[in-house]
N, C-alpha and C positions, 0 to 999 in steps of 0.2 A: 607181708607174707614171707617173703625173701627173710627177715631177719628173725621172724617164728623158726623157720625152716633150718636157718642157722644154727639158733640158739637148741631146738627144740633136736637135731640131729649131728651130734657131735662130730660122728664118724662122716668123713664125706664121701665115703659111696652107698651111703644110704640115705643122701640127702636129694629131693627131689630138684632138677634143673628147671632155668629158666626160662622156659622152650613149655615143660608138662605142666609146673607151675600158673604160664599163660593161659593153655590150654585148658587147663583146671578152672580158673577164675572165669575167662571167655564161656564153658560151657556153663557154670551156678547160673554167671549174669544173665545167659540165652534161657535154661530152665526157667529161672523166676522170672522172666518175662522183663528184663531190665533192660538188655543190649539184645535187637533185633539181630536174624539172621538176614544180609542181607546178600546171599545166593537163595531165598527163599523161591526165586522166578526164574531159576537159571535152565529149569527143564527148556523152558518156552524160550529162552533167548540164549543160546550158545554162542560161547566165545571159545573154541576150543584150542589147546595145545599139547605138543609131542614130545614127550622127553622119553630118555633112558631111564631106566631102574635095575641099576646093579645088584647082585643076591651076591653076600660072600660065603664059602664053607669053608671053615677050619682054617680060616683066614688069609682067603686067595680067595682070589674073583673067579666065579661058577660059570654068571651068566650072566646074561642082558637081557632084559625086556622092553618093547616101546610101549610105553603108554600113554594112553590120549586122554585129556582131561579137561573139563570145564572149569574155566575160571570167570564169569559171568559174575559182574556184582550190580547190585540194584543201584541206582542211581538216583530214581525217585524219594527221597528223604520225606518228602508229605506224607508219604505211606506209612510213617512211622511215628506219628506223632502219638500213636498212641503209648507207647511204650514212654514218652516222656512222663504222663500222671504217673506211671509205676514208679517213676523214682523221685519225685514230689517230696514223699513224707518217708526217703530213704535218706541215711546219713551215712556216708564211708563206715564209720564204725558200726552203724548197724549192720551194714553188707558186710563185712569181714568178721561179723558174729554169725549172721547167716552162713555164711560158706565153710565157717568152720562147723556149725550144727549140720548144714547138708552133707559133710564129709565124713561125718563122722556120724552119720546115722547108720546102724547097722544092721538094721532090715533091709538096706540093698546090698548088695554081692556084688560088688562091683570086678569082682572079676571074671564075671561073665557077659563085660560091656567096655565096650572100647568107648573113647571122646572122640567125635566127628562135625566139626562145627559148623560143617559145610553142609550138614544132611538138611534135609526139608523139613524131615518128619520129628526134627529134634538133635540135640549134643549127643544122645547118650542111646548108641546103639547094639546089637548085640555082635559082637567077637566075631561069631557066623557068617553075618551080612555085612560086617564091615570086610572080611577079608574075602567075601565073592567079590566085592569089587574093586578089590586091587589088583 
């Protein structure tokens, strides 16, 4: 993907980074049901933490906010064998045909959906509700 990205985007600020890129792959894999979400139980089991979140305007620091966040991850792996038959009769190159077809479908809008890997209900949610709970 990295060297698609390369090749396929000459200019480099308009090449996607390796951080969106992740993000990008991590949510196909969670959609097709390949790599489990494993904060799927994090409502019920809280591990929470505190950090600051800086806002810059016009490139100076605005403000500070604290924000409290769950970082709970499942630890039961049994739970997830299901998801192993899913990728049984998958081959890397088929996944990297796949995720190029799911990107590049264009009957979703994707710009009316933010990637959220950590959600319950799915990677891929809408802009609105990802940014109430930020």
């Amino acid at each position: 993907m990295k060297l698609w990205n390369k090749n396929h985007f000459t200019d480099v600020s308009q090449r996607f980074n390796s951080f969106a890129l992740s993000l990008m792959l991590i949510a196909f894999l969670q959609y097709s049901k390949v790599l489990p979400n494993f904060q799927r139980n994090a409502e019920e089991n809280k591990k929470m933490i505190t950090y600051s979140r800086y806002y810059y305007y016009k490139k100076e620091l605005d403000f500070a906010v604290k924000v409290e966040k769950n970082v709970y991850f499942d630890t039961n792996l049994s739970a997830y064998d299901s998801f192993r038959e899913n990728t049984e009769n998958l081959s890397p190159s088929q996944l990297l045909i796949n995720f190029f077809k799911f990107y590049s479908d264009t009957s979703r809008n994707y710009s009316k959906f933010a990637i959220d890997i950590s959600d319950p209900n799915g990677p891929f949610v809408s802009k609105e509700d990802y940014f109430k709970k930020l």
